[in-house]
C-alpha positions in Angstrom: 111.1 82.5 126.1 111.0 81.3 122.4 108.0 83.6 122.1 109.4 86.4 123.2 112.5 86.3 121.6 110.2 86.0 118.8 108.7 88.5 119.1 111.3 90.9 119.7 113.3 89.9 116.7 109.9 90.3 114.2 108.7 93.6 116.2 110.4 96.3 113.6 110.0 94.2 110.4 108.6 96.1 107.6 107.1 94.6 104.7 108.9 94.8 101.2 107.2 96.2 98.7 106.9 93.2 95.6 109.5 93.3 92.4 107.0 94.0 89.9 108.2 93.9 86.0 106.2 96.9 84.8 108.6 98.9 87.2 111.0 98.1 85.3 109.7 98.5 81.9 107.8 101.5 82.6 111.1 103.2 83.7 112.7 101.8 80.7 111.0 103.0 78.5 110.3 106.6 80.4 114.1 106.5 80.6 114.6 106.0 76.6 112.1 109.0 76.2 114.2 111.3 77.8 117.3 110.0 76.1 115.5 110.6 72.8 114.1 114.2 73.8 117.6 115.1 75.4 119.8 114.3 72.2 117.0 115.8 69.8 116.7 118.9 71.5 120.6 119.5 72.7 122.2 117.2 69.9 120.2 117.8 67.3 119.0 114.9 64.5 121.4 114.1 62.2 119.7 115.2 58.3 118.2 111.9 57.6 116.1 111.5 61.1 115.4 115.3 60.4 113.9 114.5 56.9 111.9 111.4 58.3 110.2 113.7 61.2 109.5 116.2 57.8 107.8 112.6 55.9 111.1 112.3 53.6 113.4 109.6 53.0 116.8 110.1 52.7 117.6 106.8 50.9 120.0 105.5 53.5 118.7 103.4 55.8 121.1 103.3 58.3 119.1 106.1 59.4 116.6 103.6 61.2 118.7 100.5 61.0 121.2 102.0 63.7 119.0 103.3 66.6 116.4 100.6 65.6 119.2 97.8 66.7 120.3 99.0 69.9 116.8 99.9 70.9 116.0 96.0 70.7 119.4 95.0 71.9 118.4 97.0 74.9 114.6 95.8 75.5 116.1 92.1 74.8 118.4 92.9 77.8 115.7 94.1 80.2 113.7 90.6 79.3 117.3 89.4 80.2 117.2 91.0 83.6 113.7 89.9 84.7 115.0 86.6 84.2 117.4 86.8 86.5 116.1 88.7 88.8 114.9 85.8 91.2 116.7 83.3 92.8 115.5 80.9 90.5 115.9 83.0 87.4 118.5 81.7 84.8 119.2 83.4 81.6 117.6 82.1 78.7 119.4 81.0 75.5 117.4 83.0 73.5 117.9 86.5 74.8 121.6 85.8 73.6 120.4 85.2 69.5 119.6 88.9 69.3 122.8 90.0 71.2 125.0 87.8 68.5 122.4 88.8 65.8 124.1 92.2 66.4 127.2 91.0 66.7 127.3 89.1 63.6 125.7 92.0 61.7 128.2 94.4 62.2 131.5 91.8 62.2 129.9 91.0 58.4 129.4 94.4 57.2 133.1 95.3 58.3 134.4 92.0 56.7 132.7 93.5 53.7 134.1 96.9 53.6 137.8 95.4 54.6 137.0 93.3 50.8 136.0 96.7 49.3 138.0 99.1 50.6 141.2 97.3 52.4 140.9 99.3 55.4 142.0 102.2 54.0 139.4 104.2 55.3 139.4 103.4 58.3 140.9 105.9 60.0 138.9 108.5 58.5 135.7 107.0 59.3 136.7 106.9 62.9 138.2 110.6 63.1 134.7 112.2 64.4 132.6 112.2 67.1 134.6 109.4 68.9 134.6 111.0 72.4 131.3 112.5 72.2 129.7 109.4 71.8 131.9 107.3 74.4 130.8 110.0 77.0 127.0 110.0 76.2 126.8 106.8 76.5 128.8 105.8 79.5 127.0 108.6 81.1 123.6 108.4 79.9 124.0 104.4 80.7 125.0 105.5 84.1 122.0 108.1 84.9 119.9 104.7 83.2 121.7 102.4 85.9 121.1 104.4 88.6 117.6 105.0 88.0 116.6 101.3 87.6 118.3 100.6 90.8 116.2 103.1 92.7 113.4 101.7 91.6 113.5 97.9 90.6 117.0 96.2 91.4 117.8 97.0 94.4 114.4 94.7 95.5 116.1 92.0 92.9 117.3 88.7 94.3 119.6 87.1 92.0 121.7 83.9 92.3 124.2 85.6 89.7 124.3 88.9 90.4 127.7 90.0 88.3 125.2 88.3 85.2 122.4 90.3 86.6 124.7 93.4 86.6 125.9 92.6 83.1 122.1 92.8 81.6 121.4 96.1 83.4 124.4 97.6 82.0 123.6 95.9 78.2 120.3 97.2 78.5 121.1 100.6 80.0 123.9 101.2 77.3 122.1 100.2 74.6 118.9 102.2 75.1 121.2 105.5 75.3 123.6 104.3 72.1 119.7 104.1 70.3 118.7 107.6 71.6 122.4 109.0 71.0 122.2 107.3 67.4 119.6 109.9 66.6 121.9 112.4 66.1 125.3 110.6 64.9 125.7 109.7 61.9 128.6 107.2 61.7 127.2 104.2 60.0 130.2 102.4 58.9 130.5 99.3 60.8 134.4 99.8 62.1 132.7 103.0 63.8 129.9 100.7 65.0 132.4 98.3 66.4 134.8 100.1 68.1 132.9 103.7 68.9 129.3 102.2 69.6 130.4 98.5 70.6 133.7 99.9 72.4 131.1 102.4 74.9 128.5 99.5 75.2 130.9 96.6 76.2 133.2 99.1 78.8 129.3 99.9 80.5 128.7 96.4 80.1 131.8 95.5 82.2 131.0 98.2 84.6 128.2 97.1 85.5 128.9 93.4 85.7 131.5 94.4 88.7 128.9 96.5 90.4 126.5 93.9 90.4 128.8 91.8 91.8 129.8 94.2 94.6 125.8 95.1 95.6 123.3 92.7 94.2 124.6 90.0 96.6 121.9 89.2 98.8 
């Protein structure tokens, strides 16, 4: 009887497919690529990526310094999500420095400019381009999300999945603000703060209820 019942229960089983990591990274990174071909060819570079593509340098280097931090914000967020991906996975101390490294960055340069210029400018430095960028990244994040659940997390088995949710939609944010940062060109840090940080941390919290709702397991 035990047999059968066995039997029965284990006749239409099909076997899952592994999580492998290079999944993962390899759609990452394929993902960044056409992020980066998207906002060059429909967005257009913004002078001083157009003059490095040409071998010149503009002289401000906010011109790599932007995209160059999201982009490993982002990749230390998909090392985030491999860690958690298993129910034994636990997220690492370490894959928070660079999150705060950013954090810090910017919160410094705006303390800074508040010394220099006493706010003042404020407002006209975040008069442009605000709801462009808030919609490319909240959607680009979500086309990233969506394609990194087809293909690695829905196989994921986390023991905290609104943490595992989080890191997706860190890393899927970030890797678009780097791609969209191509093009914009506001580099003060109130318009990295509020514009760039503002789209990032609403995807973020996004994605940390989704997880939550279909990462249990």
């Amino acid at each position: 009887m035990t047999d059968d019942l066995l039997d029965r229960l284990t006749k239409n089983l099909r076997p899952v497919a592994p999580l492998r990591n290079s999944r993962l990274w390899l759609g990452a990174l394929a993902g960044l690529a056409v992020a980066v071909a998207y906002i060059l060819i429909f967005y257009h570079p913004r002078n001083d990526v157009r003059m490095l593509m040409h071998g010149q340098w503009s002289g401000n280097p906010m011109a790599v310094i932007k995209p160059l931090m999201f982009l490993i914000l982002g990749l230390s967020a998909v090392r985030a999500m491999i860690d958690l991906s298993r129910p034994e996975g636990r997220l690492r101390p370490d894959r928070l420095i660079v999150l705060i490294g950013v954090a810090a960055a910017v919160l410094i340069g705006l303390g800074l400019e508040w010394l220099r210029f006493g706010g003042r400018d404020f407002a006209a430095w975040l008069s442009g381009g605000v709801v462009v960028c808030y919609t490319t990244i909240l959607c680009g994040g979500m086309a990233g999300l969506l394609v990194m659940w087809r293909f690695w997390l829905r196989r994921a088995a986390p023991t905290q999945p609104r943490l595992l949710g989080a890191m997706s939609g860190l890393a899927a944010a970030s890797l678009m603000a780097a791609a969209y940062a191509l093009h914009c060109d506001g580099d003060a840090p109130i318009y990295l703060l509020v514009v760039y940080g503002g789209a990032v941390a609403i995807f973020t919290g996004i994605a940390t209820w989704l997880g939550g709702r279909f990462l249990r397991w």
